[in-house]
C-alpha positions in Angstrom: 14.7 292.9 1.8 14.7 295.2 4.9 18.2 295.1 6.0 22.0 293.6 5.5 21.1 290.7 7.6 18.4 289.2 5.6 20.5 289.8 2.1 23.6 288.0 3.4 21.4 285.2 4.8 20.1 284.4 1.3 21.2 280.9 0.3 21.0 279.9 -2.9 21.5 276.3 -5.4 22.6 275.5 -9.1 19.9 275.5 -11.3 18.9 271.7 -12.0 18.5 273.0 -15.9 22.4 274.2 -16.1 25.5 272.3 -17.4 28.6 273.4 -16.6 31.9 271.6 -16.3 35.3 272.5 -14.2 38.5 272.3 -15.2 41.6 271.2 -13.6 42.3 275.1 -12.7 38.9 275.5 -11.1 37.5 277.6 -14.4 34.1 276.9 -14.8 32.3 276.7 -18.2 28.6 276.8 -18.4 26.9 274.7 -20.9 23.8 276.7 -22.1 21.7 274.4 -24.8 20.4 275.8 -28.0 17.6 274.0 -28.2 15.3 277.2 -29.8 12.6 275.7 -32.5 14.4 277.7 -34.9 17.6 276.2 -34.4 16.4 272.7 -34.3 15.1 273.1 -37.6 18.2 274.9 -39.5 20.0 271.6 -38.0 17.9 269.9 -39.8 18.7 271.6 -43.1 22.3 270.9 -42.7 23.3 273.9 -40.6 26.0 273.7 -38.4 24.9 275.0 -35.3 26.1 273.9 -32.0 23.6 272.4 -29.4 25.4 274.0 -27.0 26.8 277.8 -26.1 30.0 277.9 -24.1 30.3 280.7 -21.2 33.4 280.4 -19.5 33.4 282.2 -16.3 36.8 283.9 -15.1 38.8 282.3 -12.1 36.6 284.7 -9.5 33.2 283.8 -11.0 34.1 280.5 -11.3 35.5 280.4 -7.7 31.5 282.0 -6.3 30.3 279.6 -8.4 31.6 276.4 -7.1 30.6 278.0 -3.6 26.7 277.8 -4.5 25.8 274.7 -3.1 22.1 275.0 -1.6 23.5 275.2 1.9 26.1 278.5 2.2 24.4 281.8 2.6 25.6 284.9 0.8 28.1 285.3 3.8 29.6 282.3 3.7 30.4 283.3 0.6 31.5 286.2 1.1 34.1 285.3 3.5 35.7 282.6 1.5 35.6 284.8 -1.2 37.8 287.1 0.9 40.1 284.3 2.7 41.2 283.4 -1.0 41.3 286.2 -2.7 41.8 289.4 0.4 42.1 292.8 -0.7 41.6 292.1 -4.4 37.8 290.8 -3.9 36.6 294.6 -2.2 34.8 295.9 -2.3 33.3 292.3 -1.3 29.3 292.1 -0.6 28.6 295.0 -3.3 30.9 292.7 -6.0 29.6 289.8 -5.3 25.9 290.3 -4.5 25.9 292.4 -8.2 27.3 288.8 -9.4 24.6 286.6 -7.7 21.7 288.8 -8.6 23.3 288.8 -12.7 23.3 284.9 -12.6 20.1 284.5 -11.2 17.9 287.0 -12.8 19.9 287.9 -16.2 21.1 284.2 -16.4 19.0 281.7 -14.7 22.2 279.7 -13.4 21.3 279.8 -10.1 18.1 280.0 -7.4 16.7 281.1 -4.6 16.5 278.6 -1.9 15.9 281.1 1.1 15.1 284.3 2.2 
């Protein structure tokens, strides 16, 4: 990435392999499966172990999140993220593109649709 432009014109999508649901509030929850080899077979020795790990995001994350949509670039983002929440969401591109970058690359909730 060469300059500011090209970072905030980044779009990006929901991973087609993540489940998440929303709540009334907006919160989302991300619905990561357990479906490691070793887990499937302790399940099958009677071991109670959930097929799915819950990660509930806060109402800011949650807010971002619901903004990824394959068609709003970093920007776009950005300024909705500052419409809703003003002052409180500063310093704004450095928060948020920190966010982005840990659910794409730490994650794996989200992709890369454009550079």
């Amino acid at each position: 990435m060469n300059n500011n432009e090209e970072v905030l014109s980044i779009v990006f999508k929901i991973s087609d392999e993540i489940e998440y649901e929303v709540d009334k509030e907006g919160i989302v929850t991300i619905l990561e499966k357990q479906d490691h080899k070793v887990q499937s077979f302790f399940r099958k020795l009677k071991f109670k172990i959930p097929m799915y790990k819950k990660v509930t995001l806060d109402a800011y994350s949650s807010y971002v999140f619901l903004q990824i949509d394959g068609k709003k670039t970093v920007k776009e983002i950005g300024e909705n993220l500052e419409l809703k929440y003003g002052q409180e969401s500063h310093p704004l591109y450095e928060r948020l593109l920190l966010f982005l970058n840990h659910i794409e690359v730490n994650c794996n909730y989200i992709e890369k649709l454009s550079i």
